[in-house]
C-alpha positions as CSV (number, residue, x, y, z in Angstrom):
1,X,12.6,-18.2,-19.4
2,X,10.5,-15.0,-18.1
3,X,7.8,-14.0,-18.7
4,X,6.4,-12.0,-21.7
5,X,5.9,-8.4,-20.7
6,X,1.9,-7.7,-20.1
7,X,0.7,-5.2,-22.4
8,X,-0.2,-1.9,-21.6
9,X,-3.4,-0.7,-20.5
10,X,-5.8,1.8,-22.1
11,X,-6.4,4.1,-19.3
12,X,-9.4,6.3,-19.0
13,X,-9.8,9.7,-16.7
14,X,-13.7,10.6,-17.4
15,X,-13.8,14.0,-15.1
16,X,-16.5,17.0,-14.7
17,X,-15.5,18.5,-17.8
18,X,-12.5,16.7,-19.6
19,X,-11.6,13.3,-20.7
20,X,-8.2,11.7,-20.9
21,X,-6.9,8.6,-22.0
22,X,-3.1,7.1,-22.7
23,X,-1.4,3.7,-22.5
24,X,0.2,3.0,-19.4
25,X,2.5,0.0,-19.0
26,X,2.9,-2.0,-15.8
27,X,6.1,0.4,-15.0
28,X,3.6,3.1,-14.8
29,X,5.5,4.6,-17.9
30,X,3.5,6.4,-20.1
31,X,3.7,5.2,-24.1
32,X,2.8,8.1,-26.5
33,X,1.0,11.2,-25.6
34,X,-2.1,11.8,-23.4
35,X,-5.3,12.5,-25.3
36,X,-7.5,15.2,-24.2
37,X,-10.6,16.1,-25.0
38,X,-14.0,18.1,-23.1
39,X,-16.5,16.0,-22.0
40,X,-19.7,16.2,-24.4
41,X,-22.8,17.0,-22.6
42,X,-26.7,16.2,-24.4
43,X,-29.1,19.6,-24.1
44,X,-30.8,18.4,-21.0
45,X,-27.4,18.8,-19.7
46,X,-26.3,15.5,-19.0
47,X,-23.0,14.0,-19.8
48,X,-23.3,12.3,-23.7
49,X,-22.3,8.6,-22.9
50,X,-22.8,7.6,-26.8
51,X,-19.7,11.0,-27.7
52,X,-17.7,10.0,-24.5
53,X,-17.8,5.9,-26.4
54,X,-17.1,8.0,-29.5
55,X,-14.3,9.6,-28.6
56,X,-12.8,6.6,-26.6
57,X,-13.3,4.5,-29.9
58,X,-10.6,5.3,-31.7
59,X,-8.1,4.9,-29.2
60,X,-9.6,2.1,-28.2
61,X,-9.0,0.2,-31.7
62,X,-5.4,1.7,-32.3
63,X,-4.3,-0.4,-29.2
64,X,-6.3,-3.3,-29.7
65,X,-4.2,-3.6,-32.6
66,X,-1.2,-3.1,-31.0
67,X,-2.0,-5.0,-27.9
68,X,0.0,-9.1,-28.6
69,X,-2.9,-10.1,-26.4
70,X,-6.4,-8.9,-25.3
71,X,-6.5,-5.5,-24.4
72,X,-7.9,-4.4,-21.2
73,X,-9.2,-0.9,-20.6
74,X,-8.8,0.9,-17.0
75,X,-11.0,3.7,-16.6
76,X,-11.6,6.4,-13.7
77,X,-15.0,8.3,-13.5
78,X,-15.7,10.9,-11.2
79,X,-18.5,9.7,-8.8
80,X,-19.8,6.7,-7.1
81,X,-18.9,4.0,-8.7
82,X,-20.0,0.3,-7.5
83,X,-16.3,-1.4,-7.4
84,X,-18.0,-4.6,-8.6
85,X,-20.8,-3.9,-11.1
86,X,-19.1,-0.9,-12.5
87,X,-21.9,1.1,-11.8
88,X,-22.1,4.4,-12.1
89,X,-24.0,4.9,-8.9
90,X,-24.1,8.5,-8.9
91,X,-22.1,11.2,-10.8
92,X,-23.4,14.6,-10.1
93,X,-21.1,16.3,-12.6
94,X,-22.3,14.1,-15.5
95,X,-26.0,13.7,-14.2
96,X,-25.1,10.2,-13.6
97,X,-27.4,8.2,-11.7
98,X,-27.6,4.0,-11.4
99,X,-26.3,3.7,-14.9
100,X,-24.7,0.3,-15.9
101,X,-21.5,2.4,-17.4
102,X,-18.9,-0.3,-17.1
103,X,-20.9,-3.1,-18.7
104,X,-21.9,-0.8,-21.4
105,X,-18.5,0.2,-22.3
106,X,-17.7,-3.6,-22.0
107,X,-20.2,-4.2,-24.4
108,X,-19.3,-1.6,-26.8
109,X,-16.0,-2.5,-27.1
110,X,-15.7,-6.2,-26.8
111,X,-12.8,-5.7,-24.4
112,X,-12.6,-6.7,-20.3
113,X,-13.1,-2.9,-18.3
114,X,-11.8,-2.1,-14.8
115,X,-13.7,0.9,-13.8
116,X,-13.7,2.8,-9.9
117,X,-14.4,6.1,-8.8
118,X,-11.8,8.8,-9.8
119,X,-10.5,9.4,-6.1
120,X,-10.0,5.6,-5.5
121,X,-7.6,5.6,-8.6
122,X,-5.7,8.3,-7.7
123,X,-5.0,7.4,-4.3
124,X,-3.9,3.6,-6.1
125,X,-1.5,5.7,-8.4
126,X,0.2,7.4,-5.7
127,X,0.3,4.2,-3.7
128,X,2.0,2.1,-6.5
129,X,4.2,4.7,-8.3
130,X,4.0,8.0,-6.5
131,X,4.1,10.0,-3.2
132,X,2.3,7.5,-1.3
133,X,4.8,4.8,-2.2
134,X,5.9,2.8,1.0
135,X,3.2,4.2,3.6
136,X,1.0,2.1,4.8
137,X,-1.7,5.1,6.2
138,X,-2.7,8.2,4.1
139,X,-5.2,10.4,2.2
140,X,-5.9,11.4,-1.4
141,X,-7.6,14.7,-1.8
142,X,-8.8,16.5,-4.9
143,X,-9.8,19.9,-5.8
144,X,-11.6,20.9,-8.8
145,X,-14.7,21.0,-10.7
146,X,-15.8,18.3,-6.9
147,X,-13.9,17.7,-3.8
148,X,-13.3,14.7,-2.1
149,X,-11.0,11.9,-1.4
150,X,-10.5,8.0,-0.9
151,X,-8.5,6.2,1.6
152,X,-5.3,4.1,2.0
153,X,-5.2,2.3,5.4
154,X,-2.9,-0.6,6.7
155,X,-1.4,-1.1,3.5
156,X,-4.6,-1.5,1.2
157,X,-7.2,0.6,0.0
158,X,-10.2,0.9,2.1
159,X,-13.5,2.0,0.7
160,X,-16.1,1.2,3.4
161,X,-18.7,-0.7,3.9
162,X,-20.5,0.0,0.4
163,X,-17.0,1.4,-1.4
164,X,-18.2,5.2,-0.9
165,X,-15.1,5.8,1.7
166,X,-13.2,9.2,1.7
167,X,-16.7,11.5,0.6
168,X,-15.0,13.8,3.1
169,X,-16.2,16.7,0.4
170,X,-19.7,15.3,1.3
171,X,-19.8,16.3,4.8
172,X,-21.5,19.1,6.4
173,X,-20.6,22.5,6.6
174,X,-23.5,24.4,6.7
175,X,-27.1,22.3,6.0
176,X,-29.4,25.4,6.7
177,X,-27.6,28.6,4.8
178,X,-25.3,26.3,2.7
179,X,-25.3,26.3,-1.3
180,X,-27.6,23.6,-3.3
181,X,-25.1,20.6,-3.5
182,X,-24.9,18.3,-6.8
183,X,-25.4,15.1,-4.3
184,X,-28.8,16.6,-3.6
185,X,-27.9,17.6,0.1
186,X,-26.9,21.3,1.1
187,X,-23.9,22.9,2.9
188,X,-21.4,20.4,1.9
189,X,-18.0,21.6,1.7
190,X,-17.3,20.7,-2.4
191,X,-19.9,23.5,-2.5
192,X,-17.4,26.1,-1.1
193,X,-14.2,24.9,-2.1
194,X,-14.3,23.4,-5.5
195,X,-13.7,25.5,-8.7
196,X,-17.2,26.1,-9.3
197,X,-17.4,27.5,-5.7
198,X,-14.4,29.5,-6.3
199,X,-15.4,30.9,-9.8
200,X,-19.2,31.5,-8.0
201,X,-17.3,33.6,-5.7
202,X,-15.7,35.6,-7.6
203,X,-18.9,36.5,-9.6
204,X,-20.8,37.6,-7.0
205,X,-17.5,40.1,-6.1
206,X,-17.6,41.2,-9.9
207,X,-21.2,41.8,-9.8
208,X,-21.2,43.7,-6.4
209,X,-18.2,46.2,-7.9
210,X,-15.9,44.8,-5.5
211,X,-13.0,44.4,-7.8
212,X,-12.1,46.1,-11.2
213,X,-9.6,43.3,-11.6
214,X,-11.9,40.2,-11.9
215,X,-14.2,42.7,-13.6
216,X,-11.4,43.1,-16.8
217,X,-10.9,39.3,-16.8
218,X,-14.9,38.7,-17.1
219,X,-15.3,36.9,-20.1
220,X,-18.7,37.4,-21.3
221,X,-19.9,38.8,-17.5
222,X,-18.7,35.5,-16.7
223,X,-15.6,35.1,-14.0
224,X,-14.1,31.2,-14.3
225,X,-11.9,29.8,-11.6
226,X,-9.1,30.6,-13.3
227,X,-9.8,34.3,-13.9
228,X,-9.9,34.5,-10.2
229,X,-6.6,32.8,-9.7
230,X,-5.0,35.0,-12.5
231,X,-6.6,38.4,-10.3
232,X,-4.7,36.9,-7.5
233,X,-1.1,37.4,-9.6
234,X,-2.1,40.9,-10.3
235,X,-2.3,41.6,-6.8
236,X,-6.0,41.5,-6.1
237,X,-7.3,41.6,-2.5
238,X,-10.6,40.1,-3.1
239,X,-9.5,37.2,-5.3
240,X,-6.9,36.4,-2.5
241,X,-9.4,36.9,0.2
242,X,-11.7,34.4,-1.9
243,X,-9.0,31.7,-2.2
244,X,-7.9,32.0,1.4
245,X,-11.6,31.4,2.8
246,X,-11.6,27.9,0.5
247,X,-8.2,26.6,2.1
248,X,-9.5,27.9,5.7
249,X,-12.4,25.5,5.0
250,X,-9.9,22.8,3.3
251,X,-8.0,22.5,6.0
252,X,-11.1,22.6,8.7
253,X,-12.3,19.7,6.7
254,X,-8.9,17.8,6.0
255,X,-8.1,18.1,9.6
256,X,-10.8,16.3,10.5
257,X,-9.9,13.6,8.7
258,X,-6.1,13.8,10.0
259,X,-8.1,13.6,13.4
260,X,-9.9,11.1,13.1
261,X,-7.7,8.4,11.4
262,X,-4.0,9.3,12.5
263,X,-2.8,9.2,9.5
264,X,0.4,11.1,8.5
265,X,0.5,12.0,4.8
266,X,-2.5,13.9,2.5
267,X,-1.4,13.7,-1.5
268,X,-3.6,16.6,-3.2
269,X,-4.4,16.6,-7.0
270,X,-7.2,18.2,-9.2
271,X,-7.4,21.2,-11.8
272,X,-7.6,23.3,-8.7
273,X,-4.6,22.1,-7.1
274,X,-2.8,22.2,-10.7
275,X,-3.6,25.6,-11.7
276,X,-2.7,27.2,-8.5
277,X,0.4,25.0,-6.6
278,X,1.3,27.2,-4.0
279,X,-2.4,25.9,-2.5
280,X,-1.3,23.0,-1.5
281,X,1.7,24.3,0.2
282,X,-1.0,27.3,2.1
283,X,-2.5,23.6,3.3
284,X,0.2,22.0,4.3
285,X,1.7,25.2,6.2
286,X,-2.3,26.1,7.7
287,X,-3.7,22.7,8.3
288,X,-1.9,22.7,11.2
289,X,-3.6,25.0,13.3
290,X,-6.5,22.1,13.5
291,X,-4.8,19.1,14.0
292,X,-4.9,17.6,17.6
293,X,-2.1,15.9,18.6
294,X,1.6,17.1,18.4
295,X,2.8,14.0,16.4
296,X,0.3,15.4,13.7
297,X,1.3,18.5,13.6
298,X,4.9,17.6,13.4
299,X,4.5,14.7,11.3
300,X,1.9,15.4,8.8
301,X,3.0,16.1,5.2
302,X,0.4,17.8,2.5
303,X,2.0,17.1,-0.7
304,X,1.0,17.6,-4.8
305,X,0.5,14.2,-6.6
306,X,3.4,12.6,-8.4
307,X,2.1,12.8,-11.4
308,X,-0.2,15.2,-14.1
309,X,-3.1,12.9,-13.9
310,X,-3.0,10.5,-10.6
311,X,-6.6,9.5,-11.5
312,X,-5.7,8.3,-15.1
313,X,-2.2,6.1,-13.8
314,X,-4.5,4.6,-11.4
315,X,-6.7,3.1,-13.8
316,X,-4.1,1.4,-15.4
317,X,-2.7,0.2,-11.9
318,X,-6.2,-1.2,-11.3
319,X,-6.4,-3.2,-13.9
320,X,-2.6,-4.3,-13.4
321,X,-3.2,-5.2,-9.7
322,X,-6.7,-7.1,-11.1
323,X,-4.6,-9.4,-13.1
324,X,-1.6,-10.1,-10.7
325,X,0.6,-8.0,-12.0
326,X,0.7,-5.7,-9.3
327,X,0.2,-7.0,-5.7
328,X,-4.0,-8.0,-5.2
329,X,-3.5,-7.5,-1.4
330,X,-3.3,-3.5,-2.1
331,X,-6.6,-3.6,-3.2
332,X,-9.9,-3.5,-0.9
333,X,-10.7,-6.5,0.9
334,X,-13.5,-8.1,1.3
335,X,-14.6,-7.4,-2.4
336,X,-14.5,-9.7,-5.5
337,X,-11.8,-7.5,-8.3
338,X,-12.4,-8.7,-11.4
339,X,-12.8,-7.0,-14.4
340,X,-15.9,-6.8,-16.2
341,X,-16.7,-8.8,-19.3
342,X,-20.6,-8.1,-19.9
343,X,-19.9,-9.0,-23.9
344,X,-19.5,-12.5,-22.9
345,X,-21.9,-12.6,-20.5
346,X,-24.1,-11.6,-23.1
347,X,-23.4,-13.9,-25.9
348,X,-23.7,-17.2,-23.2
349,X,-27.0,-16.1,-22.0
């Protein structure tokens, strides 16, 4: 007799700005639509936990009921995240810092929560059911509101010493005349590739006069990230010239990493990357030029991720390869993956 199919999980994508959530079955089939909704933020300017809960809740219920078993929810947050505790260790986006998010949400609901940094589920989606699928050795990447990565080495996922692995958009381009980063450090590179850094840029070319086409796409004396992409299809110079300086540094800073690990494959997501495709491919044709060896620069591949949301699939693959389902040995060793139950913890104590 098989086995029962395993229900599907409730995956979460908690980013900078938007929230997403859709069941995703151990396939890595999506059931339904994906929800979407902007992050809530309180006055002070800090992401609202109790309207994120609020806006997860109904979700959460209409699965419960449809779940033959317990439901388990999968969730990716966009910061440090201790693997174990489910910590949110720090989220600069959200004003995150040392908050207990997964056993909160745990409690909330009644229901066992897999939670992990955003980056770490993305590169586990692509390893499982996407572009990373058979490699044993490559990078995730994302570009948008942040900038950073996580690793897949030998086979696994490998976070480090303290699970805070692939912070490549946390390293140093300029600490003396570099921009204020969100981590509390300055000069990092999120600070002048990211879409904030992007849309910052093209601002400061608005206010100076520099371009009457970001000028007529100011909304409010305000240029987003996408208004500078969008100058870009009407033919603008300096929205071009902005977007080419952020992959120059991309690809400074991703080659690096190719440099220093050997590995042969980079798998690039984020709003940025979505909203403007032929970035990744300026990567992938550019990165080159900073790679050392030959074999790299023959070998490497940039690519886009495999799916709309690689952050979102991987939440559901966590909690799948947490439970069995999918291999354990993918996951980072020398940690204890289990998924967090602080409602019963609470009710024996």
């Amino acid at each position: 007799m098989s086995a029962a199919p395993a229900d599907p999980v409730l995956a979460v994508d908690i980013g900078g700005t938007s929230l997403r959530l859709g069941l995703i079955n151990a396939e890595g089939r999506l059931l339904g639509e994906i929800a979407r909704y902007a992050v809530p933020f309180t006055d002070d300017g800090a992401g609202d936990l109790e309207g994120i809960l609020a806006l997860m809740a109904p979700h959460v219920e209409r699965a419960r009921d449809a779940a033959s078993g317990e439901l388990s929810v999968g969730i990716s947050l966009c910061g440090n995240v201790d693997l174990e505790s489910g910590d949110a260790i720090l989220v600069p986006n959200l004003g995150w810092r040392d908050l207990p998010f997964g056993a909160l949400v745990s409690q909330r609901f009644e229901l066992p929560v897999c939670v992990a940094t955003d980056v770490r589920q993305a590169v586990l989606a692509e390893a499982v059911w996407g572009a990373g699928a058979g490699e044993r050795n490559f990078a995730w990447a994302t570009v948008g509101t942040g900038y950073g990565g996580y690793l897949f080495l030998n086979g696994r996922l490998y976070g480090g010493a303290h699970g805070f692995a692939g912070n490549f958009g946390h390293t140093t381009y300029d600490e003396i005349n570099g921009h204020a980063c969100g981590c509390g450090r300055r000069g990092c590179f999120e600070t002048y590739v990211a879409g904030p850094a992007i849309a910052r840029a093209g601002q400061l070319a608005h206010e100076a006069g520099r371009s009457l086409i970001l000028s007529s796409l100011a909304s409010g004396g305000t240029i987003s990230t996408r208004a500078v992409f969008r100058a870009i299809e009407l033919g603008d110079p300096v929205a071009a010239q902005i977007v080419d300086d952020a992959i120059r540094l991309i690809c400074i800073n991703l080659g690096g990493v190719v440099n220093l690990l050997d590995i042969n494959l980079i798998v690039m997501g984020g709003g940025v990357a979505k909203a403007a495709p032929w970035l990744v491919e300026r990567v992938n044709e550019r990165i080159r030029a900073y790679l050392m060896t030959a074999e790299a620069q023959r070998e490497l591949r940039v690519t886009r991720e495999s799916t709309a949301n690689a952050a979102l699939w991987g939440a559901a693959a966590h909690v799948y390869a947490v439970q069995g389902i999918l291999p354990r040995d993918i996951l980072e060793s020398g940690r204890t993956h289990r998924a967090i139950r602080s409602w019963q913890t609470a009710a024996s104590s």
